[in-house]
C-alpha positions as CSV (number, residue, x, y, z in Angstrom):
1,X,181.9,136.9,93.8
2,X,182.5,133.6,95.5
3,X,179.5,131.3,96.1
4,X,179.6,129.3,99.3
5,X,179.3,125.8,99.6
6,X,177.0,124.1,101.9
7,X,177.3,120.6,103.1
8,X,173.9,118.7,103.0
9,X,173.7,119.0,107.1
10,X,174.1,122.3,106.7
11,X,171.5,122.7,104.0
12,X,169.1,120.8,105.6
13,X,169.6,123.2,108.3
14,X,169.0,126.5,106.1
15,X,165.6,124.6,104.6
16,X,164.4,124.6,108.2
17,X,165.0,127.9,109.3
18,X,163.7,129.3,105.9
19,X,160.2,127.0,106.5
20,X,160.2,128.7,109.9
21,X,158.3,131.9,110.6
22,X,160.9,134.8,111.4
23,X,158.6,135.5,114.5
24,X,158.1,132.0,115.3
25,X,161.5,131.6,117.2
26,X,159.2,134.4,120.1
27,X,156.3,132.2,120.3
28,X,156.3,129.9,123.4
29,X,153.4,127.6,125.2
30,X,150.6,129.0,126.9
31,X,150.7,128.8,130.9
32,X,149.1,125.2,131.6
33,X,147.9,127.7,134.9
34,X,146.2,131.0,135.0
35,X,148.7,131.5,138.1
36,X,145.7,131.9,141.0
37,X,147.6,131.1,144.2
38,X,144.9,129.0,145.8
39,X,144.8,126.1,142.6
40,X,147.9,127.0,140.5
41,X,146.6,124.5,137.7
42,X,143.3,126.2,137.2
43,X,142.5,128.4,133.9
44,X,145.6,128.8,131.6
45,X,147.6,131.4,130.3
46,X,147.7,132.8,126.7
47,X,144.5,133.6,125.7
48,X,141.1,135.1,126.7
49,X,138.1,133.1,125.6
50,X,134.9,135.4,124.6
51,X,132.1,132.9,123.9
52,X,131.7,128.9,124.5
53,X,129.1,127.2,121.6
54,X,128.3,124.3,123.1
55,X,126.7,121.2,121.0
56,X,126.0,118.3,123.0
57,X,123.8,114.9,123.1
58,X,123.1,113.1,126.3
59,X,121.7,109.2,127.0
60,X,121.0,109.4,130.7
61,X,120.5,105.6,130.7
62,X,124.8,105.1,130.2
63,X,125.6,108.4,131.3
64,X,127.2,108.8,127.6
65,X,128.2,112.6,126.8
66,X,128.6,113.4,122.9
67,X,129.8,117.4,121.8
68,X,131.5,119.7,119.9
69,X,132.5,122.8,121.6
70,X,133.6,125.7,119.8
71,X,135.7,128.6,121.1
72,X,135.8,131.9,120.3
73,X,139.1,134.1,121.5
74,X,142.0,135.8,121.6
75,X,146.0,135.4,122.0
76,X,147.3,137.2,124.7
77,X,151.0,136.2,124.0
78,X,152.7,134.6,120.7
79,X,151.6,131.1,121.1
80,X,153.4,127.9,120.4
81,X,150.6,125.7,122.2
82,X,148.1,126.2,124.9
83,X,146.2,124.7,127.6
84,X,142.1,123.8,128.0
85,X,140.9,122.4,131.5
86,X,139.3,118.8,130.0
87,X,138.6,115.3,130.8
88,X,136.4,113.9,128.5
89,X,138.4,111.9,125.1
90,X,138.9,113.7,122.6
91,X,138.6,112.9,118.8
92,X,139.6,116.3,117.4
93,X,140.7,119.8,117.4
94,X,140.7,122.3,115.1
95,X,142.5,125.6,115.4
96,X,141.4,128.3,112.7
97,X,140.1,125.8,110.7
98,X,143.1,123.7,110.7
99,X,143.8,120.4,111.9
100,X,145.5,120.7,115.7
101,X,147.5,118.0,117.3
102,X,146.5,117.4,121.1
103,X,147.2,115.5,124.3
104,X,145.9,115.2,127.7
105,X,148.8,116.8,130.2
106,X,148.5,116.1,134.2
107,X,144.9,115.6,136.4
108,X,142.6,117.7,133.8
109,X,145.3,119.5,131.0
110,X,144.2,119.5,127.0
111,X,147.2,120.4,125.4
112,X,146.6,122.1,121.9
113,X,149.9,122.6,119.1
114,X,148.3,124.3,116.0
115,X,149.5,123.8,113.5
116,X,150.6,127.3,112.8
117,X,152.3,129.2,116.0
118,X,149.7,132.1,116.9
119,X,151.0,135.6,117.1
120,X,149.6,138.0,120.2
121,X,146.3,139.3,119.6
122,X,145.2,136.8,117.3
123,X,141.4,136.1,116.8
124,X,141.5,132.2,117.3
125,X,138.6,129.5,116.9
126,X,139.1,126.1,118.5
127,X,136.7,123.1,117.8
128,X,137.2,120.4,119.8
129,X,135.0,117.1,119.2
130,X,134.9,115.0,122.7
131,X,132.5,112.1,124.2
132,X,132.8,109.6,127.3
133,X,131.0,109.0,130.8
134,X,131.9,112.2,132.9
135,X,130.4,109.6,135.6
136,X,133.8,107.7,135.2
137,X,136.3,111.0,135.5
138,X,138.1,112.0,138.3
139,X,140.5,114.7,139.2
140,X,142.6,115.0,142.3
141,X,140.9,112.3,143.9
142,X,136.9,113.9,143.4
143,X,133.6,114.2,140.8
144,X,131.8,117.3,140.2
145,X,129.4,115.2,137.7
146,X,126.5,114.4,140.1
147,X,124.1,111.0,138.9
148,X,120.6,111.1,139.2
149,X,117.9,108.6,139.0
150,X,117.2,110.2,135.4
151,X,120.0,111.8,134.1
152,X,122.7,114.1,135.5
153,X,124.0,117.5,136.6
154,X,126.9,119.9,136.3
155,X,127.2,122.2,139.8
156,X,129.9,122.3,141.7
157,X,133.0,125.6,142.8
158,X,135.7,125.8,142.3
159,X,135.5,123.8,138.8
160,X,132.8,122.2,137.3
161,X,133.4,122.5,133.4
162,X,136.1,119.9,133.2
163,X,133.4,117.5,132.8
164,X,131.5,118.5,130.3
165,X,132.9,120.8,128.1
166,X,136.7,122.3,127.5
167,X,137.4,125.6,128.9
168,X,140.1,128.4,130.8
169,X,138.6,127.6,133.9
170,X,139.0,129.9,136.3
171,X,136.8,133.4,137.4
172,X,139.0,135.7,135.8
173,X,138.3,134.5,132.1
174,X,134.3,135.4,132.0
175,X,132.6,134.1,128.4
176,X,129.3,134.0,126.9
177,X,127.8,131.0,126.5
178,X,125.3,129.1,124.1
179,X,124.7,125.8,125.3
180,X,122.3,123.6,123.0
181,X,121.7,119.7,124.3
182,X,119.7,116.7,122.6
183,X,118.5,114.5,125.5
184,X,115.6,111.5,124.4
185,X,112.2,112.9,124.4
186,X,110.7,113.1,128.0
187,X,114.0,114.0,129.0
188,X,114.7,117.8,129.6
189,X,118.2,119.7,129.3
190,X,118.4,122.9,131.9
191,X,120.9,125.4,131.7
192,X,121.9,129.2,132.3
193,X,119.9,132.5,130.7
194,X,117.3,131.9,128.6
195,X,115.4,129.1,126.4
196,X,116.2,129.8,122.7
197,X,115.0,126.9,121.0
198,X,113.2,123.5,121.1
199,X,113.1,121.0,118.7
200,X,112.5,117.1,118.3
201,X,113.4,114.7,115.8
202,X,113.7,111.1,115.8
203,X,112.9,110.3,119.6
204,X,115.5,113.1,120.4
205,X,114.4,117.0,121.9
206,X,116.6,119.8,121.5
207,X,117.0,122.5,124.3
208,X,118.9,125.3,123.2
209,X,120.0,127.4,126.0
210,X,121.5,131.3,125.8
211,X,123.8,133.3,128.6
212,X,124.2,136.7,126.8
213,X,126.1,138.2,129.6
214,X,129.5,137.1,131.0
215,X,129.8,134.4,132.9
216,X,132.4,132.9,134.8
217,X,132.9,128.5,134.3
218,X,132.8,127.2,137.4
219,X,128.9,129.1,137.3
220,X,128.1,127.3,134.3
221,X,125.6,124.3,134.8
222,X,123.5,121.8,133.3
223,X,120.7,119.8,134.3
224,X,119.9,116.6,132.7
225,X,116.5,114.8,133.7
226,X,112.9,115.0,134.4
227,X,111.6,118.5,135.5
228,X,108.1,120.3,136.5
229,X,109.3,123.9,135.4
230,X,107.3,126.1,136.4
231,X,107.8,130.5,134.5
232,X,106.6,133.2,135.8
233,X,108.0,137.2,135.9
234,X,108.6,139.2,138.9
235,X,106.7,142.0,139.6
236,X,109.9,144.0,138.3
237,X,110.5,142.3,135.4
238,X,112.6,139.8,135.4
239,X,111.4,136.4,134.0
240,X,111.8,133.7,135.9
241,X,112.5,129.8,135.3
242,X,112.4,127.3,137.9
243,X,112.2,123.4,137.8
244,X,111.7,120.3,140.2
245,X,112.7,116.7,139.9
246,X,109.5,114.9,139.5
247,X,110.8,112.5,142.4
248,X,111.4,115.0,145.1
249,X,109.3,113.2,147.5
250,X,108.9,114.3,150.7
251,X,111.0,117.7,150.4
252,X,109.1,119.0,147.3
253,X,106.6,120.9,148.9
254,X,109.4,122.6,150.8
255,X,111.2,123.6,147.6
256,X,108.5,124.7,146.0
257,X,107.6,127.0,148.8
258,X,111.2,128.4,149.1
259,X,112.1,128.6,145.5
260,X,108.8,129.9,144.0
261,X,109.8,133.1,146.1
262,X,112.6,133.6,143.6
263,X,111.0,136.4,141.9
264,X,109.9,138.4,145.2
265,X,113.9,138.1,146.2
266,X,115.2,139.1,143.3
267,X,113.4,142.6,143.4
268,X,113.7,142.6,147.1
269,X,117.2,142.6,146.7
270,X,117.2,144.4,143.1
271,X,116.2,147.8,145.7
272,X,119.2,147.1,147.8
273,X,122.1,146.1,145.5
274,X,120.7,147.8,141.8
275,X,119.2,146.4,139.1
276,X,119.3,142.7,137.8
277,X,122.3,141.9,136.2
278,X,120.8,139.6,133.9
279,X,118.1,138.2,131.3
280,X,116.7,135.9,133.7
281,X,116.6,134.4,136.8
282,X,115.3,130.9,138.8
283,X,116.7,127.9,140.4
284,X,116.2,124.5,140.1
285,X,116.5,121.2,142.6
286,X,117.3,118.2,141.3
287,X,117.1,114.8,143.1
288,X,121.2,114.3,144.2
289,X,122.2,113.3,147.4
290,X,124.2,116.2,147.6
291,X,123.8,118.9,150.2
292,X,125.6,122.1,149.1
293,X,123.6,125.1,147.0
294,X,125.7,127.0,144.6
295,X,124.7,130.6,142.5
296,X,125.2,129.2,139.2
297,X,124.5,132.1,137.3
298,X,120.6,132.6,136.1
299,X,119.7,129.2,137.3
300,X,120.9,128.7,141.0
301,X,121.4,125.3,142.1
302,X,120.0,123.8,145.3
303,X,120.5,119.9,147.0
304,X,117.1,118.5,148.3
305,X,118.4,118.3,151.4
306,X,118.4,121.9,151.9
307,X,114.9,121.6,152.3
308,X,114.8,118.5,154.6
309,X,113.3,120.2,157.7
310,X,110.9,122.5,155.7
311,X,111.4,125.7,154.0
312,X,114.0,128.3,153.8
313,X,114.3,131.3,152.4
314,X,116.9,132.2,153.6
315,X,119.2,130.0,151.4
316,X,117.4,131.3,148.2
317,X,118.5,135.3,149.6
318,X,122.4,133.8,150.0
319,X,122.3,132.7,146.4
320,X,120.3,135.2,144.5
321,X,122.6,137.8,146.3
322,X,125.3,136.3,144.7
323,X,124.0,136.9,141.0
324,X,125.1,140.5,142.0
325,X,127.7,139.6,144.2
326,X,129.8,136.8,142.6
327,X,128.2,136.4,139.3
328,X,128.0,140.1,137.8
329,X,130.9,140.9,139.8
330,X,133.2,138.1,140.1
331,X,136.0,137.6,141.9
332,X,140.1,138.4,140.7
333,X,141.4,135.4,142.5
334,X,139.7,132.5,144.6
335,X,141.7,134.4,147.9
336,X,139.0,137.3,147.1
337,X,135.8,134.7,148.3
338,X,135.0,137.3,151.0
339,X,133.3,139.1,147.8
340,X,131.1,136.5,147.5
341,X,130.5,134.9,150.8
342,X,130.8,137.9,153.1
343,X,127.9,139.7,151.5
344,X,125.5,136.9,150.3
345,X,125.5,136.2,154.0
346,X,124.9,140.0,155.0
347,X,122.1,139.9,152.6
348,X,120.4,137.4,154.8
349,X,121.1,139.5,157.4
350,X,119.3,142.3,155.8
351,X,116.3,139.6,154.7
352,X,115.9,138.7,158.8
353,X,115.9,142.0,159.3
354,X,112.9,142.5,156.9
355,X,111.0,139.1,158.3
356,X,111.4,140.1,162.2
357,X,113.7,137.9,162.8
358,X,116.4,139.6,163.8
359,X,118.6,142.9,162.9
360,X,121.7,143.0,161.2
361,X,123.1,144.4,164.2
362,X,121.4,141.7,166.7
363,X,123.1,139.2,164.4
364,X,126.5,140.9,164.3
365,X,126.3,141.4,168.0
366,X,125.6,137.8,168.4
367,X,128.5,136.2,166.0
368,X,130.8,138.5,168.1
369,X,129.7,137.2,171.6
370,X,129.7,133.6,170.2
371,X,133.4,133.1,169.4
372,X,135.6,133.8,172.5
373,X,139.0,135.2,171.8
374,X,140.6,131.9,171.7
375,X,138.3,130.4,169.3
376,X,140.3,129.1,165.9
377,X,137.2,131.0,164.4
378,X,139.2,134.2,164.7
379,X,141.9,132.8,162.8
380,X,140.9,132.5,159.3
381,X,141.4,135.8,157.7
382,X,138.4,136.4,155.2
383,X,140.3,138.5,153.0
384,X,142.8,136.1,152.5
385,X,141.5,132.6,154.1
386,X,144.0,130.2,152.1
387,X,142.0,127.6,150.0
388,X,141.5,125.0,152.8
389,X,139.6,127.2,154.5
390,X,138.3,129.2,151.0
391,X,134.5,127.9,153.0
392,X,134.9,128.3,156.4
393,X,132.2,129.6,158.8
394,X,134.4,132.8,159.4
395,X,134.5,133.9,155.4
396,X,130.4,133.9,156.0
397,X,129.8,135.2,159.8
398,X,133.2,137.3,160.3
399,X,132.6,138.6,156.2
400,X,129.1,139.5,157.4
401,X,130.0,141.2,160.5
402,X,133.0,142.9,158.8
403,X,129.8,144.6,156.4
404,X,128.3,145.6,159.4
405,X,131.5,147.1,160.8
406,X,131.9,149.1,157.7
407,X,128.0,150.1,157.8
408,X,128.5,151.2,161.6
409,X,132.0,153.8,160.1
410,X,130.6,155.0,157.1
411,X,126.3,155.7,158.2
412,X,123.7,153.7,156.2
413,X,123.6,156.2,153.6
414,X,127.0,155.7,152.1
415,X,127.1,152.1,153.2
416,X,123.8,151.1,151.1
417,X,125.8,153.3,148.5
418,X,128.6,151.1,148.5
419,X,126.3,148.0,148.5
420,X,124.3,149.4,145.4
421,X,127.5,151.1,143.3
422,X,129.8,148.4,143.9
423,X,128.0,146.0,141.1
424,X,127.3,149.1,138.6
425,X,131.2,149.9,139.0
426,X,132.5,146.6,137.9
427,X,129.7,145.2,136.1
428,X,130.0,141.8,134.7
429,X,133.7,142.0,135.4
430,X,136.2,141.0,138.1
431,X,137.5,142.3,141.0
432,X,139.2,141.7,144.6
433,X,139.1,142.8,148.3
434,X,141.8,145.7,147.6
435,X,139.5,147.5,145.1
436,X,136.7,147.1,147.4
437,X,138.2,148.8,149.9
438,X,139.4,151.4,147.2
439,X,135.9,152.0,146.2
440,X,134.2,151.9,149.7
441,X,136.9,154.6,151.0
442,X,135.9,156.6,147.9
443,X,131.8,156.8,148.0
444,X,132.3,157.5,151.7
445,X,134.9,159.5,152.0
446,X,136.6,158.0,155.0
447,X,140.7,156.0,155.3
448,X,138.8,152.7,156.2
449,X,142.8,150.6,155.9
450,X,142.7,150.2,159.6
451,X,138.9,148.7,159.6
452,X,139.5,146.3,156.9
453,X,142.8,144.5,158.2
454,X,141.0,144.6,161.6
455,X,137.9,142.5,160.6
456,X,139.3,140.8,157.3
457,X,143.2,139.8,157.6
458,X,144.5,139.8,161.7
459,X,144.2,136.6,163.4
460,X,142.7,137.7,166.2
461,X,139.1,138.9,167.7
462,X,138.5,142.7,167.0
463,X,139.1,144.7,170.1
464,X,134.9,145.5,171.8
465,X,135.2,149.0,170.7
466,X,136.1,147.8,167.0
467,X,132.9,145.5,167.0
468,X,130.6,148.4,168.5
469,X,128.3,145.8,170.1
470,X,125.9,145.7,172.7
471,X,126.9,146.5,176.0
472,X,126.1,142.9,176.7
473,X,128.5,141.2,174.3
474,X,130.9,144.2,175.5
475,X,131.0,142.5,178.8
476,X,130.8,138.8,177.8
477,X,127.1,138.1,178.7
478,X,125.3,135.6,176.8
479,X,123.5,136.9,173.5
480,X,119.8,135.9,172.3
481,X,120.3,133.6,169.3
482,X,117.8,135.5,166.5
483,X,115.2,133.6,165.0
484,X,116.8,133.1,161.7
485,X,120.1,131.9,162.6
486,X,119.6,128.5,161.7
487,X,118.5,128.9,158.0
488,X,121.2,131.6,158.1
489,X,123.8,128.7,158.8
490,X,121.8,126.4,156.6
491,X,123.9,128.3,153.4
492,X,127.2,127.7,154.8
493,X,126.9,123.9,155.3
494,X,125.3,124.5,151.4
495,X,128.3,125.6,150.1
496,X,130.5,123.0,152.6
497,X,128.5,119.9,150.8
């Protein structure tokens, strides 16, 4: 037997490949994208996160952010390194326990190397210990950390988490969440689901916040100030949390009037779309300038200026419908927005419908005669609008009417079917306009291809006989405006800002 002689290069060589996993050489960095072709550096790939623990403390006088988030999930890939959506500086990761080197990657990219490579299907639990001013972040140019006179609040879509805690952020990758905040006493933390806990120590109140049902980030949200909260539970159940800056002013009354209704909505709508999806529900208003509403899950979000010229319903409707549509069912990709926009709006349809203030049809028949052929109106596609125009007018008024196309095909037995089954079938999932139109073709029996490129993907203005309306609109004549239309609108300039 002859033995072989290495030279030192060579056996330096051999001592690395030998302190190298065998499988490690497959093992590659996570996706610093979840690949959505509307924002190709949202979420990431290589992992699915199950459940965000969220310990924070807040000062609202500096605006100064203190936590430790701690991720529960799995590898979906052997895993070199991977990606969480951040901005805040941070002090320390932990991966498994161990000690995790990091660095901050592009407009909002955490890059995590453990410090052992993670095989596919691999239980993992990251720490990450953070602080800063979210105030003082920025990504592409914008904030979606809004100041108040007394503190602060998370509420914005597409993204919102970057700012306050670490994440895959993007619809897809649905989590629990518990979300526990110290703010000084007289100060109040808000958040999604349900109160767990409060406790105070040292001039310092804990509000310990649980969401035990999936939830996508961007529908995440925290409110950091001085409330009136006001609980109650709907005549069906569901209890119901709702809070009020204390320096509303003027447009409190109007909130009050429009969001105390909460509970009446949400079994109003409970009778058309199924039961509640979740352990609670409620909204709150804090005192921003901002103008847009937005359905963060359990705890909707709404600007004060929504309720500038009085009440309206009608907003709370759009964004309680999206708890079913949105929320428990969220979207696949950001192109699939019609999910969310097209039927929130057709639920304020339906809610006009039940005040007197116009039919679903009337309001169908009176989008149609609005837009002549040549208006660009007709040229966003709703099923596919492109992400500058992810919140135009026509994902909201040509969505709706498309609904009320599809309710004209299939009868109102199979359509309010569709509208009721469609939430039980992909509860607290995801989903997208192709396996819509899968299902809706299946509960009614009917090829329906033709009606949904017609109303959700051509360019153009649906032939007369394709929008069934009036004989009126049919012939170009002028159409009554309903009643509601203007606090129908009023949720579409919420979600435009």
């Amino acid at each position: 037997m002859h033995r072989r002689i290495l030279a030192p290069g060579a056996l330096a060589a051999a001592s690395l490949l030998l302190a190298i996993p065998a499988s490690a050489a497959s093992h590659s960095p996570g996706a610093p994208g979840i690949g959505d072709p509307y924002y190709p550096d949202y979420g990431n790939g290589g992992y699915d996160v199950s459940h965000y623990d969220l310990r924070l403390k807040y000062q609202p006088v500096t605006d100064e952010l203190e936590g430790t988030a701690t991720i529960t999930a799995r590898t979906t890939q052997d895993l070199s390194s991977f990606d969480l959506d951040f901005l805040l500086d941070v002090s320390e990761v932990r991966v498994n326990g161990a000690k995790a080197a990091f660095t901050a990657s592009g407009q909002h990219e955490l890059v995590v190397t453990p410090r052992t490579p993670l095989d596919k299907g691999t239980p993992v639990t990251v720490v990450v210990r953070y602080s800063g001013v979210p105030s003082t972040k920025s990504a592409y140019g914008f904030t979606t950390w809004h100041r108040t006179p007394d503190g602060a609040i998370a509420a914005d879509e597409p993204e919102a988490a970057w700012w306050w805690f670490p994440s895959n952020d993007h619809p897809s990758d649905k989590a629990t969440y518990d979300v526990s905040v110290a703010v000084p006493d007289g100060t109040q933390a808000i958040s999604n689901g349900t109160l767990q806990s409060t406790s105070s120590q040292l001039g310092w109140t804990r509000y310990s916040w649980r969401q035990n049902k999936p939830q996508a980030t961007y529908l995440a949200t925290l409110a950091l100030g001085k409330f009136d909260i006001t609980t109650g539970v709907s005549e069906g159940g569901v209890p119901v949390v709702n809070a009020y800056s204390k320096d509303l002013g003027d447009n409190d009354g109007a909130a009050r009037a429009s969001v105390e209704r909460t509970g009446e909505i949400v079994d109003w709508l409970s009778d058309r779309f199924g039961p509640y999806p979740f352990s609670s529900a409620g909204g709150y208003v804090p005192n921003t300038t901002t103008g847009y509403a937005l359905e963060t899950q359990t705890r909707v979000f709404y600007s004060p200026k929504q309720f500038a010229k009085g009440s309206n319903v009608s907003v709370v409707v759009h964004e309680l419908a999206h708890q079913w549509y949105g929320d428990d069912v969220s979207v696949k990709d950001w192109k699939d927005i019609w999910l969310n926009e097209g039927f929130a709006t057709y639920a304020q349809w339906l809610w006009s419908e039940h005040e007197g203030e116009g039919t679903a049809r009337q309001l169908a028949d009176y989008v149609y005669a609005s837009h002549p052929a040549d208006d660009p109106f007709w040229t966003v596609a709703p099923g596919d609008p492109g992400a500058d125009d992810q919140f135009d007018d026509a994902v909201y008024d040509r969505g709706a009417a498309a609904l009320q196309a599809l309710r004209d095909e299939v009868g109102d037995t199979a359509f309010f079917r569709i509208l009721k089954g469609w939430p039980q079938a992909h509860a607290y999932g995801n989903a997208s306009v192709a396996d819509f139109e899968k299902y809706a073709e299946q509960v009614s029996g009917k090829p329906l291809a033709a009606l949904f490129d017609t109303w959700l993907f051509q360019p153009t203005k649906p032939a007369a006989s394709a929008a069934r309306s009036l004989a009126g609109a049919k012939a170009g004549a002028a159409i009554a405006r309903p009643k509601s239309w203007k606090k129908i609108e009023a949720a579409h300039e919420a979600h435009r800002g």
